[in-house]
KOLVO-712358 format. One record per residue (C-alpha): residue number from 1; residue in one letter; z, x, y. Coordinates in steps of 0.5 Angstrom, whole numbers, always signed. Layout:
<atoms>
{nr:NUM rest:a w:Z u:X v:Y}
...
</atoms>
This chain:
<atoms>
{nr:1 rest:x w:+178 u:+116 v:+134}
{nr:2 rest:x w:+185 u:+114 v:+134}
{nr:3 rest:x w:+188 u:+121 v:+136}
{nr:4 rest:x w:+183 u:+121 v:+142}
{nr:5 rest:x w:+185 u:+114 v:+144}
{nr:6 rest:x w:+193 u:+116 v:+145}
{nr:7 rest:x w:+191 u:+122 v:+148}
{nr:8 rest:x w:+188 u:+118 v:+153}
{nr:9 rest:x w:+194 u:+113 v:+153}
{nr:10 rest:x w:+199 u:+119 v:+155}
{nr:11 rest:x w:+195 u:+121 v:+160}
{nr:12 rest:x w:+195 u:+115 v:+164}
{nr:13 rest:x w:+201 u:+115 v:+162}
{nr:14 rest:x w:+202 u:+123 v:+166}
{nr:15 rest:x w:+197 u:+120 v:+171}
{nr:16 rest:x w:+202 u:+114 v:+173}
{nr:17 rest:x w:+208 u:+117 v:+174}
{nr:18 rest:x w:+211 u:+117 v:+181}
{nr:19 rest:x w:+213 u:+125 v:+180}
{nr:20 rest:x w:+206 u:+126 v:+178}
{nr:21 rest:x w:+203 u:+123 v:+184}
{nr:22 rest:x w:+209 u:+128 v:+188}
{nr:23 rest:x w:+205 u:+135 v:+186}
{nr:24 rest:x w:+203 u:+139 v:+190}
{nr:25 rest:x w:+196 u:+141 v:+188}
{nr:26 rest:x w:+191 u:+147 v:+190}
{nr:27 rest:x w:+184 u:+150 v:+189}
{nr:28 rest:x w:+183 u:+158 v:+189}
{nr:29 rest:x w:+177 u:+162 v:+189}
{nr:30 rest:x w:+179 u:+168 v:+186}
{nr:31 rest:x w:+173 u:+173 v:+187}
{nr:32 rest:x w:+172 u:+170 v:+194}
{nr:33 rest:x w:+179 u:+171 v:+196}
{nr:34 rest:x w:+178 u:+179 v:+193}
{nr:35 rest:x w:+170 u:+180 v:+196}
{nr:36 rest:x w:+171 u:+176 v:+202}
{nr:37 rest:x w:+177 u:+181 v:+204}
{nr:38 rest:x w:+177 u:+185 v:+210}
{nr:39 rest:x w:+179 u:+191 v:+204}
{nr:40 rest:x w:+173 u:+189 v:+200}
{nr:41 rest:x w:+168 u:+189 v:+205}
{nr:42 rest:x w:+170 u:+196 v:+208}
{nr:43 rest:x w:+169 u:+198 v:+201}
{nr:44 rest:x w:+162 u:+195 v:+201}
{nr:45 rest:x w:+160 u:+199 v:+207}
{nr:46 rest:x w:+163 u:+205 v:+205}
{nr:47 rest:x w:+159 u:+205 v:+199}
{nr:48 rest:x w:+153 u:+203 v:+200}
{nr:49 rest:x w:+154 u:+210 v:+205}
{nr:50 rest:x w:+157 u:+213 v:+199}
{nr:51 rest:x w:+151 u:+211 v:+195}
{nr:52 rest:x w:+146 u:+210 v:+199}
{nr:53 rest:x w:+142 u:+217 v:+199}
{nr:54 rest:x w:+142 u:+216 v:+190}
{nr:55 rest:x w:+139 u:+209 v:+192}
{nr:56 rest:x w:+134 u:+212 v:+196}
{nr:57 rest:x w:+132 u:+217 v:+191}
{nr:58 rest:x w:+131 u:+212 v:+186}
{nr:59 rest:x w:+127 u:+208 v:+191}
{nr:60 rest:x w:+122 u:+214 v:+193}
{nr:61 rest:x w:+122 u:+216 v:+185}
{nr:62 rest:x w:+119 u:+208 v:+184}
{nr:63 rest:x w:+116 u:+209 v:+190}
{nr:64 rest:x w:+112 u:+216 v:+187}
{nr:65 rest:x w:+111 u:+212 v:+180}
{nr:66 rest:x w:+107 u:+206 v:+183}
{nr:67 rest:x w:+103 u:+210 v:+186}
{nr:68 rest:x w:+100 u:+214 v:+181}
{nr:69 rest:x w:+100 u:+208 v:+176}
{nr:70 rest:x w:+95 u:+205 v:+181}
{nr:71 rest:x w:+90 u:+211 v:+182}
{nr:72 rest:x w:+91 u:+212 v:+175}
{nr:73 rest:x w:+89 u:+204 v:+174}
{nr:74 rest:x w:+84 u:+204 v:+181}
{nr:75 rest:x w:+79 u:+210 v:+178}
{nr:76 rest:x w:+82 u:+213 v:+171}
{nr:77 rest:x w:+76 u:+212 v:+168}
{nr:78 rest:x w:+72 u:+216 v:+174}
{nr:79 rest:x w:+77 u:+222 v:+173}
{nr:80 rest:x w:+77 u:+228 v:+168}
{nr:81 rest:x w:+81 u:+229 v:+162}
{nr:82 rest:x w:+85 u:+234 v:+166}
{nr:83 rest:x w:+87 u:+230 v:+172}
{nr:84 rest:x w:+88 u:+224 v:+168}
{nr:85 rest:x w:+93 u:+228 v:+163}
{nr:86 rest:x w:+96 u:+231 v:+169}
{nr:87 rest:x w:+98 u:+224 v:+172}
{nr:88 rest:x w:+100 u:+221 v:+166}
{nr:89 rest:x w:+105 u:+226 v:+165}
{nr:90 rest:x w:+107 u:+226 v:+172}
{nr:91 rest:x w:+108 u:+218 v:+171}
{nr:92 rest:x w:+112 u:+219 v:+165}
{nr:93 rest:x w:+118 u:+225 v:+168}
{nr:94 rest:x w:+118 u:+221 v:+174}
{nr:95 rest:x w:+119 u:+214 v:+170}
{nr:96 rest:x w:+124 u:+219 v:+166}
{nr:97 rest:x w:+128 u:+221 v:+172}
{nr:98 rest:x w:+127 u:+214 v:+175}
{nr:99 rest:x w:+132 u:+212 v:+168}
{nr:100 rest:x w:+137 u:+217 v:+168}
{nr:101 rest:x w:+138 u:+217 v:+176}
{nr:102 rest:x w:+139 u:+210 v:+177}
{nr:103 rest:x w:+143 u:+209 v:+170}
{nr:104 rest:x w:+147 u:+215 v:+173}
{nr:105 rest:x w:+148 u:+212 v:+179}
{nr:106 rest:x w:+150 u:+205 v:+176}
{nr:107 rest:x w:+156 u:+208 v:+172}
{nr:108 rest:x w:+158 u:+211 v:+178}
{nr:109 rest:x w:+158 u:+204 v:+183}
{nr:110 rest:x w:+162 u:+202 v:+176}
{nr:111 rest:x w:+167 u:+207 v:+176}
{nr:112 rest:x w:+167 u:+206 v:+184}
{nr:113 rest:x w:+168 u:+198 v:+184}
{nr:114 rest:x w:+173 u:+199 v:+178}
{nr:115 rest:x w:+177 u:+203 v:+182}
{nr:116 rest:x w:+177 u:+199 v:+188}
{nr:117 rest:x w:+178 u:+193 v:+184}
{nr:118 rest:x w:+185 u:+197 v:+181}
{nr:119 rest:x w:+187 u:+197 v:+189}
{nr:120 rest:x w:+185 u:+191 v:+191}
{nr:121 rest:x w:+188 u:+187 v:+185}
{nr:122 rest:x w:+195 u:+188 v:+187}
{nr:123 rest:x w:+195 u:+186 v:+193}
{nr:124 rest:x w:+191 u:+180 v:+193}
{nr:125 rest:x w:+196 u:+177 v:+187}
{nr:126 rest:x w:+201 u:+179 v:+192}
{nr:127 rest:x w:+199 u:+175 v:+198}
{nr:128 rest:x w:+196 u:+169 v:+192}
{nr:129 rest:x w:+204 u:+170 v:+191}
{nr:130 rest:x w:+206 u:+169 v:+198}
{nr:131 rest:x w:+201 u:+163 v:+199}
{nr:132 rest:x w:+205 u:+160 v:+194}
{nr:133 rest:x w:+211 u:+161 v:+196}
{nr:134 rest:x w:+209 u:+158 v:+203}
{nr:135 rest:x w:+206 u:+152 v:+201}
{nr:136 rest:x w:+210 u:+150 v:+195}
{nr:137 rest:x w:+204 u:+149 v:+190}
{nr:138 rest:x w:+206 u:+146 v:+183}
{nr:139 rest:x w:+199 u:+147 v:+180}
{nr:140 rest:x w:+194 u:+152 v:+183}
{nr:141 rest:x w:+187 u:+152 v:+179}
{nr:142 rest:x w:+181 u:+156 v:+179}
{nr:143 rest:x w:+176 u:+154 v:+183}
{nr:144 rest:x w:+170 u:+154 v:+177}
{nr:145 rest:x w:+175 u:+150 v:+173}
{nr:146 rest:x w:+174 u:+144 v:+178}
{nr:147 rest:x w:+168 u:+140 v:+179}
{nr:148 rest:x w:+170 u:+138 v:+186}
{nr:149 rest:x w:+175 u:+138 v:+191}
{nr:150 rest:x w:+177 u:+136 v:+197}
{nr:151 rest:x w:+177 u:+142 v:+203}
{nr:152 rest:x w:+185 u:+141 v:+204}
{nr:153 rest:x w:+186 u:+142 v:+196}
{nr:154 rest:x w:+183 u:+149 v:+198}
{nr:155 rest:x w:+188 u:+156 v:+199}
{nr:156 rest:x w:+182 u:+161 v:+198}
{nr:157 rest:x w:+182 u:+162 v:+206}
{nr:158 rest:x w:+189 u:+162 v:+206}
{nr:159 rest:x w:+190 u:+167 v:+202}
{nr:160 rest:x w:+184 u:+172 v:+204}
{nr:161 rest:x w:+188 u:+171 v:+212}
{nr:162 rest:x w:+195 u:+173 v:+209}
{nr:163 rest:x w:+192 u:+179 v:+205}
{nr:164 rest:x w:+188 u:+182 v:+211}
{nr:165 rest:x w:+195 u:+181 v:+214}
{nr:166 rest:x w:+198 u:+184 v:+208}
{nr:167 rest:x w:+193 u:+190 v:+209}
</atoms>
């Protein structure tokens, strides 16, 4: 109890001071300065080109196995034995292929969203790097650490405009 007290004595005290009182303090979203980038978003585009036909096979391979569940539910019993067999087996390749093809395709837009991230990260630090500069900041915090700030105290949108300057 008595540590807690004199830590909170030392912050008022941090508090209180007039040099404190004279920092310069900003609020930064990191990811949305990277997502929100022009760089990011013409990545977005091109991989849902990239990817979008891996999409739409696994949404037609769904698509296929709801159907048959269905019809298999609907009037399995009414079916015979055979054609019951032969649409349980269906089901079942195409739920395999549905696994395989969109664990494949997650793997891919991983590799693919860590590459442009290795890109895109050098050139976001440079303009977080030159925002600072510019702005003279003595403390700059992430925006999921602080409960609440006023608008003026964030540079989220100034460091996305320099980076989509940057390019």
């Amino acid at each position: 109890m008595r540590k807690f007290f004199r830590f909170a004595l030392i912050a008022a005290a941090v508090v209180a001071t007039p040099a404190f009182a004279e920092m310069k303090i900003a609020v930064l979203n990191y990811q949305m300065a990277l997502l929100e980038s022009d760089a990011a978003k013409k990545y977005a585009v091109d991989a849902e080109k990239k990817f979008g036909p891996q999409l739409n096979k696994l949404k037609s391979l769904e698509s296929d196995a709801k159907n048959i569940q269905s019809r298999l539910a609907a009037g399995g019993d009414k079916l015979k034995d055979s054609e019951r067999d032969r649409l349980e087996s269906d089901f079942k390749q195409k739920a395999r292929d549905f696994q395989f093809q969109s664990k494949e395709l997650n793997e891919s837009k991983a590799a693919a969203d860590r590459d442009m991230l290795k890109q895109l990260k050098p050139k976001l630090d440079k303009a977080v790097e030159e925002v600072l500069k510019k702005g003279n900041y003595d403390i700059v915090i992430e925006r999921g650490a602080v409960v609440d700030a006023k608008p003026q105290y964030d540079i989220t949108r100034d460091v996305i405009e320099r980076m989509n300057q940057n390019r």
